[in-house]
C-alpha positions as CSV (number, residue, x, y, z in Angstrom):
1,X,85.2,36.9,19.1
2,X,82.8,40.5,19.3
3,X,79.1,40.4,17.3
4,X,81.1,43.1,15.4
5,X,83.7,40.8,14.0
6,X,81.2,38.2,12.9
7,X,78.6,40.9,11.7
8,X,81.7,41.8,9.1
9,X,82.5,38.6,8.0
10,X,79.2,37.8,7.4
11,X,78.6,40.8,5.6
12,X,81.1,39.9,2.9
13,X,80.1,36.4,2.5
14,X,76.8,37.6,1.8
15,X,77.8,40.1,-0.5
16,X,79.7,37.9,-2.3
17,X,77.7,35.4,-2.5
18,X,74.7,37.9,-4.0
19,X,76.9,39.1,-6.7
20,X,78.0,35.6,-7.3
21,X,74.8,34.7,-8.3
22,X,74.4,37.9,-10.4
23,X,77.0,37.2,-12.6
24,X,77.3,33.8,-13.4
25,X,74.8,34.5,-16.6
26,X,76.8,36.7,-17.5
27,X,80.2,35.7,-17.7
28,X,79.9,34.5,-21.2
29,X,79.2,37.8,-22.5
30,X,81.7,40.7,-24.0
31,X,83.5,43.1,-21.5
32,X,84.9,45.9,-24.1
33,X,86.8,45.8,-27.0
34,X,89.5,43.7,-25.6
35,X,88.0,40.9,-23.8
36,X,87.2,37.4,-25.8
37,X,83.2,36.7,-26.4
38,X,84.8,33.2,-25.4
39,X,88.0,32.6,-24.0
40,X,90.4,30.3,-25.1
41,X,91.1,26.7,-23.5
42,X,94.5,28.3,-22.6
43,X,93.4,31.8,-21.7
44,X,94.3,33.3,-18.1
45,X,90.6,33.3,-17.8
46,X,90.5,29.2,-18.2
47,X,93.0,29.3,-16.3
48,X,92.1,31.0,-13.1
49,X,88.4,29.4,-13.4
50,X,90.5,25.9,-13.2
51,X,93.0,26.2,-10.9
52,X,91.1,28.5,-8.4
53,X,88.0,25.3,-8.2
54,X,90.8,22.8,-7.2
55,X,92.6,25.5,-4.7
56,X,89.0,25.9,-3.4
57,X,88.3,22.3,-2.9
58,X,90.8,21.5,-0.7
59,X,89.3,25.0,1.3
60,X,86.0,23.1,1.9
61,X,87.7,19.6,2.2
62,X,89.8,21.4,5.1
63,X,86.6,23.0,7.0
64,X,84.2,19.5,6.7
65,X,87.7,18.1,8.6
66,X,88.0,20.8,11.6
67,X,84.0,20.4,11.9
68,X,84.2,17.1,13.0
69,X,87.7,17.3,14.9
70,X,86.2,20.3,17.6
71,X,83.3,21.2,19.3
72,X,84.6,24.9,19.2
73,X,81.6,27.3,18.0
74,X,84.2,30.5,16.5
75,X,86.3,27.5,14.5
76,X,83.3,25.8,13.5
77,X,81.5,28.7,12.6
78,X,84.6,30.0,10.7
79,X,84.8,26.4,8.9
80,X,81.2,26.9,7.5
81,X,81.4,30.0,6.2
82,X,84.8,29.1,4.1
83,X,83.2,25.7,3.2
84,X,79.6,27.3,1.9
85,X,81.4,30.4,0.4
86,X,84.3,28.6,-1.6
87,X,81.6,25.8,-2.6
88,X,79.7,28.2,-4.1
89,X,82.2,30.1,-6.2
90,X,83.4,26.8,-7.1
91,X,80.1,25.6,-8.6
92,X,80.4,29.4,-10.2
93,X,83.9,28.5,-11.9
94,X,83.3,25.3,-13.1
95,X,79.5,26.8,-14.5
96,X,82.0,29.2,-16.3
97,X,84.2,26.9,-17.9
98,X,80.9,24.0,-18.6
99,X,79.2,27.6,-20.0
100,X,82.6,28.5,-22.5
101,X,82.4,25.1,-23.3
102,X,86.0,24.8,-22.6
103,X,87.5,21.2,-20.4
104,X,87.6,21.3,-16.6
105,X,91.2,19.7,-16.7
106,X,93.7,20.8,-19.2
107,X,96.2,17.9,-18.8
108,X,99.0,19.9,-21.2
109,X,99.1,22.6,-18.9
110,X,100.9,22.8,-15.5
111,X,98.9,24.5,-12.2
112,X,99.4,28.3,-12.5
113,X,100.3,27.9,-15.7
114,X,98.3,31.0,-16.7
115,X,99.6,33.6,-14.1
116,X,102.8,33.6,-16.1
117,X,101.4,34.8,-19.3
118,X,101.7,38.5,-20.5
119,X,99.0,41.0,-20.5
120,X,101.1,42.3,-23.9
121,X,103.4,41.6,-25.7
122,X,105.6,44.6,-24.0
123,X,105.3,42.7,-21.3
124,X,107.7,40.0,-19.0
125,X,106.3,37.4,-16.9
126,X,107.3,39.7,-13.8
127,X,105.2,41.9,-14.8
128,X,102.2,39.6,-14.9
129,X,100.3,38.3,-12.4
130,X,103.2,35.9,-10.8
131,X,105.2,37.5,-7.9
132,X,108.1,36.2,-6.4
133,X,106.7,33.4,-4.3
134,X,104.3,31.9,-6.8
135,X,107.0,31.8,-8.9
136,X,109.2,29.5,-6.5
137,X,106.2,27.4,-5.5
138,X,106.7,23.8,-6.8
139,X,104.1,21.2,-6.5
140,X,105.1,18.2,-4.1
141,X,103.1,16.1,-2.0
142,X,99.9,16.8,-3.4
143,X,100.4,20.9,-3.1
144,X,99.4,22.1,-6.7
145,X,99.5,25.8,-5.9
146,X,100.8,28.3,-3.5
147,X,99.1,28.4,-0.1
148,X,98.0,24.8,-0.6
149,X,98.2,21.9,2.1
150,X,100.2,18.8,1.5
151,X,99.1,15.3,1.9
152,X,101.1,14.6,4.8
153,X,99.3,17.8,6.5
154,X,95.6,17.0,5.4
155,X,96.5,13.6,7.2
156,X,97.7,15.6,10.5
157,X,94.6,17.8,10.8
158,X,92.7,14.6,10.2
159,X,94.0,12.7,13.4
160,X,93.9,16.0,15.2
161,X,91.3,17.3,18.0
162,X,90.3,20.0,20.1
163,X,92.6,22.9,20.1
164,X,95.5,20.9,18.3
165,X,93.1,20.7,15.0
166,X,92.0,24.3,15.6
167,X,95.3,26.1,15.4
168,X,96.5,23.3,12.8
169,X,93.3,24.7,10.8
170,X,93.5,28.2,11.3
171,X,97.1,27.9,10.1
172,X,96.6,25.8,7.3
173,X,94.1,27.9,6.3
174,X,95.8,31.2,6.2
175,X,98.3,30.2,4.3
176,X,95.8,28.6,2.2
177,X,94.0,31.8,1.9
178,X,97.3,34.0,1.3
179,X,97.7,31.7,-1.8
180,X,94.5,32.4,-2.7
181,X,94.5,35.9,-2.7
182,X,97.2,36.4,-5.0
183,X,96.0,34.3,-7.7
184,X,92.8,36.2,-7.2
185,X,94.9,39.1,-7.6
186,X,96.8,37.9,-10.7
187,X,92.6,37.7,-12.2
188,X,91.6,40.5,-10.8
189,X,95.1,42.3,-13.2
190,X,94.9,40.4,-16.1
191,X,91.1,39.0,-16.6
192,X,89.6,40.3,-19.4
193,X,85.9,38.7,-19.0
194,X,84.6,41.4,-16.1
195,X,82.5,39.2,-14.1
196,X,85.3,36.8,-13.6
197,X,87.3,39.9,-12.6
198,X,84.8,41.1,-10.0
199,X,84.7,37.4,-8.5
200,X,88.2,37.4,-8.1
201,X,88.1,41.1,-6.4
202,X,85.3,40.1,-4.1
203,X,87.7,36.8,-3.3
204,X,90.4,39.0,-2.5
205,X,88.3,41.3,-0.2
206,X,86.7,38.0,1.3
207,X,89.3,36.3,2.5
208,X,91.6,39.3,3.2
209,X,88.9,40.1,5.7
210,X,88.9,36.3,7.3
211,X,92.8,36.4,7.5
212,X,92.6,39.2,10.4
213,X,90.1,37.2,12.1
214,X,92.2,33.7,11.6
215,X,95.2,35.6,13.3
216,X,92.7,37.0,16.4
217,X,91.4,33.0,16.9
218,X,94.9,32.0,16.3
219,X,96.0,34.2,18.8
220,X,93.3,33.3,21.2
221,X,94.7,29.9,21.5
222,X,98.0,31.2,21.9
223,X,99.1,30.7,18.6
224,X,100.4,32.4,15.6
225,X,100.7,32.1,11.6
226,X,103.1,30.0,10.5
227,X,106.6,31.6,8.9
228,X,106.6,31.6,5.1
């Protein structure tokens, strides 16, 4: 791992994290003639802010895990990052929805519900914000939404150490983050409210940037993603 590498990463957080904070007042407020002054409880906008603060608390659940299972400085330094950045646009999220006085859980409406709505009426769900593997993604054993561990696999990197929990981690985790990027792509397309948009573009550039370094610490350790 090079100065340079962390110097970049660390850069982004930072970034994002700054903008973060500039936008949350302002999330409420109009974003041109086509964006809601408040969305609705069943907007993509709800939506996103929903499901993207449950995606993201299984991110921070998964770093406070590989913290305590390695004594690896890269990993853990990797693990705090993820766990202090997604906290934070978490708390950002759920401000949104607390803000737009709209519910935190919408129990009528299935995970990624909201990627399969039309920006138009000219428009079919393929060409919203759902690709193909979103599309086939079913929840089972506690995996809401693409990219998303399972139960059984929180459990493994749980009883895991050293190395083992690293790669286990760092593979989790990219998949985790591969899911995350393309429903922060889906809000980044079809998000009216434009601070919500930006987040989403700034997730996407975040974690776009920590998937090459994943795959160089996975490598490393003589490892590699896992298929999809």
């Amino acid at each position: 791992m090079t100065r340079t590498q962390w110097a970049a990463i660390t850069a982004v957080v930072l970034a994002l994290l700054f903008a973060g904070t500039a936008t949350v007042v302002g999330a409420g407020r109009d974003d041109g003639p086509a964006a809601p002054r408040t969305p609705a409880a069943d907007s993509v906008e709800a939506g996103f802010a929903r499901d993207m603060a449950v995606h993201h608390q299984q991110a921070v659940e998964m770093s406070f895990i590989v913290r305590d299972s390695t004594d690896d400085e890269d990993v853990r330094r990797l693990a705090y990052d993820i766990a202090n950045t997604q906290a934070n646009q978490r708390g950002m999220l759920l401000g949104w929805l607390d803000m737009w006085g709209l519910p935190k859980v919408q129990a009528d409406q299935e995970p990624m519900a909201w990627m399969r709505m039309p920006m138009d009426m000219d428009m079919g769900p393929d060409d919203a914000g759902m690709d193909h593997g979103q599309a086939g993604h079913r929840p089972h054993d506690g995996s809401l939404m693409p990219g998303m561990a399972t139960k059984t696999e929180l459990e493994q990197l749980r009883r895991a150490r050293g190395k083992q929990a690293e790669i286990l981690y760092l593979q989790l985790m990219t998949d985790h983050h591969k899911g995350g990027v393309s429903m922060a792509q889906g809000c980044a397309r079809m998000c009216a409210v434009g601070t919500e948009r930006k987040l989403a573009e700034g997730m996407v550039a975040a974690q776009q940037s920590e998937l090459g370094l994943m795959a160089d610490l996975l490598k490393e350790r003589g490892a590699k993603p896992r298929e999809s």
